[in-house]
N, C-alpha and C positions, 0 to 999 in steps of 0.2 A: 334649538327651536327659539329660544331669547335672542340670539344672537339675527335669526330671520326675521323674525317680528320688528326688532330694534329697525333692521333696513327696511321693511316694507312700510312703518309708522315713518323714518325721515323721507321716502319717495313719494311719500301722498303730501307730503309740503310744498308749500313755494320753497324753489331752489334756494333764494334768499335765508329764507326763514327755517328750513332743514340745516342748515349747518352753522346756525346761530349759535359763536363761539365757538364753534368743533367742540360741543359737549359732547355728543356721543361717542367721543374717540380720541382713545389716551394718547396724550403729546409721546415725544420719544423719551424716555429715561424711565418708565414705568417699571415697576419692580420684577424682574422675570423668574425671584425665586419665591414666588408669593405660594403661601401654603395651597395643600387641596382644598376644594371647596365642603368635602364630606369628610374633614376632623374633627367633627361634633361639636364645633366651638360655636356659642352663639356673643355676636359682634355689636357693640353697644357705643349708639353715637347721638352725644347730645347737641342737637340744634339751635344755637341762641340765637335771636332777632331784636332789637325795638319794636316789632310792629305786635300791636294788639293782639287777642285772639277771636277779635273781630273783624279782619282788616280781609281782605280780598287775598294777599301771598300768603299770611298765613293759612288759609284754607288750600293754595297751592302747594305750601312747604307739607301740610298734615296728607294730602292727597300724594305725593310725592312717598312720604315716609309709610304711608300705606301700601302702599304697590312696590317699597324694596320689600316691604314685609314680608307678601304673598311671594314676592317672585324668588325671594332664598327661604322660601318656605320659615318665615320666622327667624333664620339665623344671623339676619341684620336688623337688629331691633335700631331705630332713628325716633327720639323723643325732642317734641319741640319744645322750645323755652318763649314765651312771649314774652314781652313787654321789659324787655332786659331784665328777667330774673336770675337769670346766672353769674350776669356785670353786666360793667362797660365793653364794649363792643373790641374795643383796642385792649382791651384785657383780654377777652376772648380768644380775639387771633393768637395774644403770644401766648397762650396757653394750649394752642393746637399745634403751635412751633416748637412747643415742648413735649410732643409726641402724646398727647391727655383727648380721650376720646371727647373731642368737642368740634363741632362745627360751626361754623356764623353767615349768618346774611349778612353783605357787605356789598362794598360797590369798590370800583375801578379809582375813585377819590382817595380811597384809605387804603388801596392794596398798591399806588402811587410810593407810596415808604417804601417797597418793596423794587417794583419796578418801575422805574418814574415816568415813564412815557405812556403807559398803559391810563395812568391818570386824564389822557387827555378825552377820553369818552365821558367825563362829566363835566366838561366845559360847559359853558355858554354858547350856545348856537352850533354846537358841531355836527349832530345828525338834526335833521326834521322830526322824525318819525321813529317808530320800532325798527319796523324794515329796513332803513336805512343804518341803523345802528348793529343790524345783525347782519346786515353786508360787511362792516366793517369786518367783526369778529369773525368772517370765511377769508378776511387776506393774509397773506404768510407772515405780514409784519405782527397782525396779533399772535396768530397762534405764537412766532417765537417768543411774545413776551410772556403769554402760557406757560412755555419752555421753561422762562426763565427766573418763573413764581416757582415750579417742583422745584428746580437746582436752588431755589431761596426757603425749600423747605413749607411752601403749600400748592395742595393741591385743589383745584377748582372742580366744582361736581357739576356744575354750569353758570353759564354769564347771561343766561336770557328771560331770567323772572321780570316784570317792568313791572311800573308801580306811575308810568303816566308824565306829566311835563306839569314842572314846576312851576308856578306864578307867585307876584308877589301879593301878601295878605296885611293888609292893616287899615286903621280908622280915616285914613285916606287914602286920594286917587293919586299912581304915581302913572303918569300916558309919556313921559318923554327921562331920560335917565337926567336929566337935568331937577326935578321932581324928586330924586331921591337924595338929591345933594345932602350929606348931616342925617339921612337918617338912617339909624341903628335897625340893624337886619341880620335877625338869628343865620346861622347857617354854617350848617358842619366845619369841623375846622381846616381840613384838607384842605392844598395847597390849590387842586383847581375851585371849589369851590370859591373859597375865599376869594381871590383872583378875580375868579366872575364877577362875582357881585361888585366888588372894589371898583371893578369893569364899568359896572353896569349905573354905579353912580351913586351906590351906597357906602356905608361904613359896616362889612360884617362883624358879626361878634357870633362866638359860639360855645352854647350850652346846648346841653342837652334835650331832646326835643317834649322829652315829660316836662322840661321846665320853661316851655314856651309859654302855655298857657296863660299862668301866672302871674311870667314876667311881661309879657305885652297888660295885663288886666291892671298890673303894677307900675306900668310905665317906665320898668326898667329897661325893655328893649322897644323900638317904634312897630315894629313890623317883623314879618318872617317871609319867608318864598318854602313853598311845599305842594306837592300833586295835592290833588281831588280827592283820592283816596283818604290820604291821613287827616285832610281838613275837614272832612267827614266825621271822621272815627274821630277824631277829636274834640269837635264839637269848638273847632275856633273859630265859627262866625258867634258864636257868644260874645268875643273881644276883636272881631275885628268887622269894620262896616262892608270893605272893596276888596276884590280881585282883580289886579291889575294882572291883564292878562298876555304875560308877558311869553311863559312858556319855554322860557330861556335853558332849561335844561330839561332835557329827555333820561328818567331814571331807570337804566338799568340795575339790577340788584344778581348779585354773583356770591353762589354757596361753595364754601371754600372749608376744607377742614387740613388737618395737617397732613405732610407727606410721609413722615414715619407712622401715623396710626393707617392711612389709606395704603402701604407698603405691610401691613399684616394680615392686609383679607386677601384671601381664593383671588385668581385670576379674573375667576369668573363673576363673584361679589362685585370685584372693581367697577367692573364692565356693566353689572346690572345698577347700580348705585347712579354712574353718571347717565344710562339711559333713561332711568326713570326719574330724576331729576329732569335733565333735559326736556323730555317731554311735556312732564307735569309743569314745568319752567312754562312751556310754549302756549298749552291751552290756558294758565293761568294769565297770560300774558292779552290771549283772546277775550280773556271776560273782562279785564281792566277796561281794554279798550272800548269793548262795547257799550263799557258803563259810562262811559265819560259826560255823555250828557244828563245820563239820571245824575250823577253826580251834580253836576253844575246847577242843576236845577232845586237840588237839595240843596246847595249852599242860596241858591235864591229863596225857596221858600221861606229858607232863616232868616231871610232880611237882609244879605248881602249884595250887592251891585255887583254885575261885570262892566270892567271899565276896558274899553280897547285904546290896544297904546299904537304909539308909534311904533312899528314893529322893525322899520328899514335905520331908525335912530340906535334901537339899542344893540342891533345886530353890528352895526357900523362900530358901537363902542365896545364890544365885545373884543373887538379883535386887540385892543390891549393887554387884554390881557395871556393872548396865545403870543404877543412879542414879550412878555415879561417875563415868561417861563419858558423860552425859546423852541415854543411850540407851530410858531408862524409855515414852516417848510415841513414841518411834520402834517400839520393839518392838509398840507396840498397834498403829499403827495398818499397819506392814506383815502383822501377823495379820488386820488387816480387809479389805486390798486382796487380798491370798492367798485369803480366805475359810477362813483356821484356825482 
Protein backbone atom coordinates (compact mmCIF):
# COMPACT_ATOMS: atom_id res chain seq x y z
CA UNK A 1 0.00 0.00 0.00
CA UNK A 2 3.14 2.65 0.80
CA UNK A 3 4.61 1.62 -2.09
CA UNK A 4 0.99 2.61 -4.23
CA UNK A 5 0.51 5.70 -2.48
CA UNK A 6 4.45 6.61 -3.09
CA UNK A 7 3.26 6.37 -7.07
CA UNK A 8 0.10 7.95 -7.10
CA UNK A 9 1.65 11.17 -4.79
CA UNK A 10 4.72 11.34 -7.62
CA UNK A 11 1.75 11.07 -10.73
CA UNK A 12 -0.13 14.09 -9.32
CA UNK A 13 3.14 16.21 -10.05
CA UNK A 14 4.54 18.02 -12.71
CA UNK A 15 6.45 15.52 -14.59
CA UNK A 16 9.47 17.87 -13.82
CA UNK A 17 8.97 18.17 -10.46
CA UNK A 18 7.77 14.27 -9.64
CA UNK A 19 11.24 13.02 -10.09
CA UNK A 20 13.11 15.73 -8.49
CA UNK A 21 16.52 13.92 -8.01
CA UNK A 22 14.99 10.44 -8.48
CA UNK A 23 14.26 10.64 -4.49
CA UNK A 24 11.79 8.19 -4.47
CA UNK A 25 13.91 5.42 -6.01
CA UNK A 26 17.05 3.76 -4.90
CA UNK A 27 19.93 4.25 -7.35
CA UNK A 28 21.37 0.64 -8.21
CA UNK A 29 23.80 -0.71 -5.58
CA UNK A 30 21.17 -0.67 -2.73
CA UNK A 31 21.65 -3.29 -0.08
CA UNK A 32 19.53 -6.36 -1.16
CA UNK A 33 20.37 -8.31 2.10
CA UNK A 34 18.72 -5.57 4.23
CA UNK A 35 17.05 -7.14 7.26
CA UNK A 36 13.06 -7.66 7.61
CA UNK A 37 11.08 -4.93 8.40
CA UNK A 38 9.30 -6.77 11.43
CA UNK A 39 12.79 -7.59 13.73
CA UNK A 40 11.45 -5.49 16.32
CA UNK A 41 14.31 -3.26 16.03
CA UNK A 42 13.52 0.42 16.45
CA UNK A 43 15.98 2.67 13.91
CA UNK A 44 17.35 6.00 15.24
CA UNK A 45 18.54 8.82 12.97
CA UNK A 46 19.72 12.11 13.94
CA UNK A 47 19.09 14.98 11.62
CA UNK A 48 21.65 17.92 11.92
CA UNK A 49 21.09 21.39 9.94
CA UNK A 50 22.24 25.10 10.47
CA UNK A 51 18.94 26.29 9.83
CA UNK A 52 16.92 27.46 12.97
CA UNK A 53 14.00 25.86 14.43
CA UNK A 54 12.32 28.69 13.01
CA UNK A 55 13.26 28.53 9.43
CA UNK A 56 10.50 27.24 6.80
CA UNK A 57 12.88 23.53 5.99
CA UNK A 58 13.10 22.84 9.16
CA UNK A 59 9.31 22.60 9.64
CA UNK A 60 9.96 20.48 6.33
CA UNK A 61 12.60 18.31 7.70
CA UNK A 62 10.20 17.93 11.26
CA UNK A 63 7.17 17.10 8.91
CA UNK A 64 9.15 14.74 7.06
CA UNK A 65 10.45 12.92 10.35
CA UNK A 66 6.91 12.84 11.33
CA UNK A 67 5.36 10.79 8.49
CA UNK A 68 8.57 8.20 8.57
CA UNK A 69 7.35 7.91 12.08
CA UNK A 70 3.73 7.00 11.25
CA UNK A 71 4.44 5.13 8.36
CA UNK A 72 7.02 2.43 10.15
CA UNK A 73 4.87 2.72 12.77
CA UNK A 74 7.43 4.34 15.07
CA UNK A 75 10.34 1.91 14.20
CA UNK A 76 12.24 4.83 12.43
CA UNK A 77 12.47 7.26 14.95
CA UNK A 78 14.42 10.70 12.91
CA UNK A 79 15.28 13.52 15.47
CA UNK A 80 16.18 17.05 14.12
CA UNK A 81 19.15 18.93 15.33
CA UNK A 82 18.86 22.80 14.57
CA UNK A 83 20.93 25.38 14.44
CA UNK A 84 24.19 23.25 14.33
CA UNK A 85 23.95 21.55 17.67
CA UNK A 86 25.54 18.44 16.81
CA UNK A 87 28.63 20.41 14.93
CA UNK A 88 29.97 21.64 12.03
CA UNK A 89 28.20 20.31 8.99
CA UNK A 90 31.55 18.74 7.54
CA UNK A 91 31.86 17.06 10.66
CA UNK A 92 28.66 15.65 10.31
CA UNK A 93 29.01 14.14 6.91
CA UNK A 94 32.18 12.37 7.99
CA UNK A 95 30.60 11.02 10.94
CA UNK A 96 27.74 9.41 8.81
CA UNK A 97 30.76 7.96 6.48
CA UNK A 98 31.71 6.39 9.63
CA UNK A 99 28.61 4.36 9.69
CA UNK A 100 27.07 6.65 13.19
CA UNK A 101 23.39 7.16 12.94
CA UNK A 102 23.48 10.88 11.77
CA UNK A 103 22.20 12.59 8.98
CA UNK A 104 22.69 16.30 7.46
CA UNK A 105 21.20 19.06 5.46
CA UNK A 106 23.62 19.84 2.82
CA UNK A 107 23.81 20.87 -0.55
CA UNK A 108 25.55 19.74 -4.04
CA UNK A 109 28.52 22.55 -2.98
CA UNK A 110 29.84 20.35 -0.10
CA UNK A 111 28.93 16.96 -1.26
CA UNK A 112 31.40 18.39 -4.50
CA UNK A 113 34.50 16.59 -2.20
CA UNK A 114 32.79 13.70 -2.80
CA UNK A 115 31.75 13.95 -6.43
CA UNK A 116 33.01 16.90 -8.09
CA UNK A 117 30.69 17.55 -10.89
CA UNK A 118 27.66 17.27 -8.93
CA UNK A 119 29.09 20.57 -7.37
CA UNK A 120 27.88 22.26 -10.38
CA UNK A 121 24.14 22.75 -9.24
CA UNK A 122 25.35 25.55 -6.85
CA UNK A 123 26.89 27.73 -9.29
CA UNK A 124 26.04 31.08 -10.33
CA UNK A 125 23.33 31.23 -12.88
CA UNK A 126 22.84 27.57 -13.64
CA UNK A 127 19.15 26.91 -13.24
CA UNK A 128 16.54 30.03 -13.03
CA UNK A 129 14.18 28.36 -11.00
CA UNK A 130 13.19 25.27 -8.75
CA UNK A 131 11.71 23.53 -11.89
CA UNK A 132 14.39 23.86 -13.70
CA UNK A 133 16.85 22.67 -11.11
CA UNK A 134 14.80 19.51 -10.76
CA UNK A 135 14.74 18.87 -14.45
CA UNK A 136 18.27 18.63 -14.08
CA UNK A 137 18.14 15.90 -11.20
CA UNK A 138 15.73 13.49 -13.72
CA UNK A 139 18.89 13.44 -16.26
CA UNK A 140 20.98 10.11 -16.28
CA UNK A 141 24.12 12.27 -15.71
CA UNK A 142 22.73 13.05 -12.16
CA UNK A 143 21.36 10.19 -11.08
CA UNK A 144 24.92 8.54 -11.84
CA UNK A 145 26.55 11.04 -9.80
CA UNK A 146 23.81 9.74 -7.10
CA UNK A 147 25.45 6.35 -8.00
CA UNK A 148 28.56 7.56 -7.31
CA UNK A 149 27.93 9.29 -3.77
CA UNK A 150 26.58 5.38 -2.29
CA UNK A 151 29.83 3.73 -3.97
CA UNK A 152 31.54 7.12 -1.94
CA UNK A 153 29.78 5.79 1.04
CA UNK A 154 26.54 8.25 1.15
CA UNK A 155 23.32 8.05 0.66
CA UNK A 156 20.91 10.93 -0.33
CA UNK A 157 17.23 10.70 1.09
CA UNK A 158 16.47 13.68 -1.46
CA UNK A 159 17.92 16.59 -3.40
CA UNK A 160 14.72 18.83 -3.47
CA UNK A 161 14.16 20.81 -0.22
CA UNK A 162 14.99 24.72 -1.61
CA UNK A 163 15.50 27.21 0.60
CA UNK A 164 15.03 30.18 -2.49
CA UNK A 165 17.75 32.32 -4.60
CA UNK A 166 20.49 34.10 -3.06
CA UNK A 167 21.20 37.85 -3.29
CA UNK A 168 23.82 39.92 -2.08
CA UNK A 169 23.18 41.85 1.60
CA UNK A 170 25.10 44.65 2.95
CA UNK A 171 25.33 48.63 3.73
CA UNK A 172 25.54 49.20 0.09
CA UNK A 173 24.13 48.98 -3.37
CA UNK A 174 26.15 46.42 -5.49
CA UNK A 175 23.82 46.78 -9.45
CA UNK A 176 26.83 45.86 -11.61
CA UNK A 177 29.69 43.16 -10.47
CA UNK A 178 32.07 45.83 -11.06
CA UNK A 179 30.54 47.36 -7.46
CA UNK A 180 31.71 44.46 -5.80
CA UNK A 181 35.29 44.94 -6.73
CA UNK A 182 37.37 44.62 -2.88
CA UNK A 183 34.48 43.73 -1.28
CA UNK A 184 34.54 40.99 1.44
CA UNK A 185 31.60 38.55 1.03
CA UNK A 186 30.79 35.68 3.44
CA UNK A 187 29.93 32.56 1.60
CA UNK A 188 30.25 28.86 2.23
CA UNK A 189 33.63 27.66 1.41
CA UNK A 190 33.04 25.17 -1.35
CA UNK A 191 34.68 25.17 -4.36
CA UNK A 192 31.58 26.29 -6.44
CA UNK A 193 30.52 28.65 -4.29
CA UNK A 194 33.60 30.38 -3.83
CA UNK A 195 34.24 30.58 -7.56
CA UNK A 196 30.88 32.23 -8.00
CA UNK A 197 31.29 34.97 -6.19
CA UNK A 198 35.12 35.43 -7.02
CA UNK A 199 33.05 35.40 -10.43
CA UNK A 200 30.78 37.74 -9.62
CA UNK A 201 33.20 40.37 -8.59
CA UNK A 202 33.68 39.89 -4.97
CA UNK A 203 36.41 38.61 -2.54
CA UNK A 204 34.65 35.46 -0.72
CA UNK A 205 35.68 34.75 2.68
CA UNK A 206 33.92 31.88 4.67
CA UNK A 207 32.66 31.60 8.28
CA UNK A 208 30.21 30.23 9.43
CA UNK A 209 26.74 31.66 9.01
CA UNK A 210 25.88 32.08 12.97
CA UNK A 211 28.93 34.31 12.63
CA UNK A 212 27.66 36.58 9.97
CA UNK A 213 25.91 38.68 12.02
CA UNK A 214 28.48 39.93 13.93
CA UNK A 215 31.03 40.08 11.62
CA UNK A 216 29.19 42.42 9.00
CA UNK A 217 28.01 44.72 12.63
CA UNK A 218 31.97 44.43 13.24
CA UNK A 219 33.06 45.27 10.04
CA UNK A 220 35.06 42.33 9.78
CA UNK A 221 33.37 41.03 6.62
CA UNK A 222 31.43 43.96 3.89
CA UNK A 223 28.62 41.81 3.00
CA UNK A 224 26.98 38.26 2.59
CA UNK A 225 24.76 36.71 -0.31
CA UNK A 226 21.87 34.54 1.36
CA UNK A 227 17.98 33.54 0.36
CA UNK A 228 15.02 35.44 1.90
CA UNK A 229 14.42 32.90 4.16
CA UNK A 230 17.66 33.02 6.51
CA UNK A 231 17.76 36.81 6.07
CA UNK A 232 14.60 36.77 7.82
CA UNK A 233 15.19 34.39 10.53
CA UNK A 234 18.19 36.08 11.09
CA UNK A 235 17.33 39.32 11.51
CA UNK A 236 20.27 40.73 9.13
CA UNK A 237 18.63 43.80 7.84
CA UNK A 238 19.58 45.04 11.51
CA UNK A 239 23.24 45.23 9.86
CA UNK A 240 22.60 45.49 6.55
CA UNK A 241 20.92 48.64 4.57
CA UNK A 242 20.45 46.69 0.52
CA UNK A 243 19.47 43.75 -1.39
CA UNK A 244 21.14 43.69 -4.32
CA UNK A 245 18.98 41.55 -6.09
CA UNK A 246 21.11 39.60 -7.83
CA UNK A 247 19.69 35.97 -7.33
CA UNK A 248 22.81 34.31 -8.55
CA UNK A 249 22.18 31.17 -7.02
CA UNK A 250 19.16 28.86 -6.81
CA UNK A 251 19.56 26.77 -3.29
CA UNK A 252 18.92 23.46 -3.40
CA UNK A 253 19.41 21.58 -0.03
CA UNK A 254 19.94 17.61 -0.06
CA UNK A 255 19.51 15.09 3.08
CA UNK A 256 21.99 12.68 2.96
CA UNK A 257 23.06 10.21 5.82
CA UNK A 258 25.49 7.40 5.62
CA UNK A 259 25.44 4.30 3.26
CA UNK A 260 26.42 1.59 6.05
CA UNK A 261 23.68 2.98 8.68
CA UNK A 262 20.87 3.30 5.45
CA UNK A 263 22.29 -0.48 4.53
CA UNK A 264 20.69 -1.74 8.15
CA UNK A 265 17.06 -0.80 7.82
CA UNK A 266 14.14 -3.22 6.27
CA UNK A 267 13.94 -2.97 2.53
CA UNK A 268 11.03 -1.51 3.15
CA UNK A 269 12.19 1.38 5.83
CA UNK A 270 14.66 2.34 2.94
CA UNK A 271 12.02 2.92 0.53
CA UNK A 272 9.52 4.64 3.12
CA UNK A 273 12.49 7.14 4.36
CA UNK A 274 13.40 8.36 0.97
CA UNK A 275 9.59 8.77 -0.09
CA UNK A 276 8.55 10.71 2.65
CA UNK A 277 11.52 12.73 2.49
CA UNK A 278 11.01 13.36 -1.07
CA UNK A 279 7.70 14.49 -0.66
CA UNK A 280 7.75 16.42 2.38
CA UNK A 281 11.14 17.89 0.31
CA UNK A 282 8.49 18.89 -2.49
CA UNK A 283 5.60 20.60 -0.57
CA UNK A 284 8.28 22.32 1.61
CA UNK A 285 9.64 23.59 -1.42
CA UNK A 286 5.98 24.93 -2.39
CA UNK A 287 5.65 27.19 0.69
CA UNK A 288 9.19 28.74 0.21
CA UNK A 289 8.11 29.75 -2.95
CA UNK A 290 5.03 31.09 -2.22
CA UNK A 291 6.53 33.12 0.46
CA UNK A 292 8.88 34.88 -1.42
CA UNK A 293 7.41 38.02 -1.60
CA UNK A 294 6.02 38.20 2.04
CA UNK A 295 9.60 37.62 2.59
CA UNK A 296 10.92 40.49 0.57
CA UNK A 297 8.55 42.79 2.05
CA UNK A 298 9.67 41.78 5.45
CA UNK A 299 13.07 42.62 4.79
CA UNK A 300 11.50 46.16 3.53
CA UNK A 301 9.40 46.83 6.43
CA UNK A 302 12.94 46.62 8.39
CA UNK A 303 14.25 49.27 6.44
CA UNK A 304 16.06 47.48 3.76
CA UNK A 305 16.11 48.62 -0.07
CA UNK A 306 15.78 46.31 -3.10
CA UNK A 307 18.24 47.37 -5.35
CA UNK A 308 17.82 45.83 -9.17
CA UNK A 309 21.05 45.07 -10.85
CA UNK A 310 22.24 44.51 -14.01
CA UNK A 311 21.12 41.09 -14.36
CA UNK A 312 22.78 40.33 -18.24
CA UNK A 313 26.33 41.83 -16.39
CA UNK A 314 26.66 39.42 -13.72
CA UNK A 315 25.34 36.53 -15.62
CA UNK A 316 28.01 37.31 -18.43
CA UNK A 317 30.69 37.28 -15.44
CA UNK A 318 29.56 34.17 -14.07
CA UNK A 319 30.56 32.23 -16.73
CA UNK A 320 34.16 32.38 -15.32
CA UNK A 321 33.98 30.84 -13.19
CA UNK A 322 32.42 27.44 -14.92
CA UNK A 323 35.83 27.88 -17.16
CA UNK A 324 37.93 27.73 -13.99
CA UNK A 325 36.54 24.63 -12.74
CA UNK A 326 36.19 23.08 -16.06
CA UNK A 327 32.67 23.08 -15.90
CA UNK A 328 32.01 25.23 -19.24
CA UNK A 329 30.90 21.68 -21.56
CA UNK A 330 29.41 20.35 -18.60
CA UNK A 331 26.90 23.10 -18.18
CA UNK A 332 25.92 22.69 -22.01
CA UNK A 333 25.47 19.61 -22.18
CA UNK A 334 23.42 18.93 -18.72
CA UNK A 335 21.03 22.11 -20.31
CA UNK A 336 20.57 19.55 -23.36
CA UNK A 337 19.78 16.43 -21.46
CA UNK A 338 17.23 18.69 -19.03
CA UNK A 339 15.95 20.04 -22.23
CA UNK A 340 16.78 23.92 -20.89
Amino acid sequence: MKKLLSGLLAATMACSLAACGGSNSAPSGSNSSAPAADDGKVYELKLSTTQTDTSMIYAGLKAAADKVAEDTNGKVKVTIYPSSQLGAEEDMIDQALQGMGIAVLTDAGRLSSYVNDIGILNMAYFVDNYEDGCKVMETATFKGWDEELVKAGIRSLCYNYYDGARSFMGPKEYKTPADLNGVVVRTPGADPYSRSIEALGATPYNIAWSEVYNSIQTKAIDACEVQYTSAVSSKIFEVCNYVSKTEHINLFNIVICGEAWFSTLPAEYQQILKDDFFSCAYDSAQEVIAAQADLEKQLVDNGMTIVEVDLDAFKEAAKSAYEKLGWTDLREQMYQEAGL
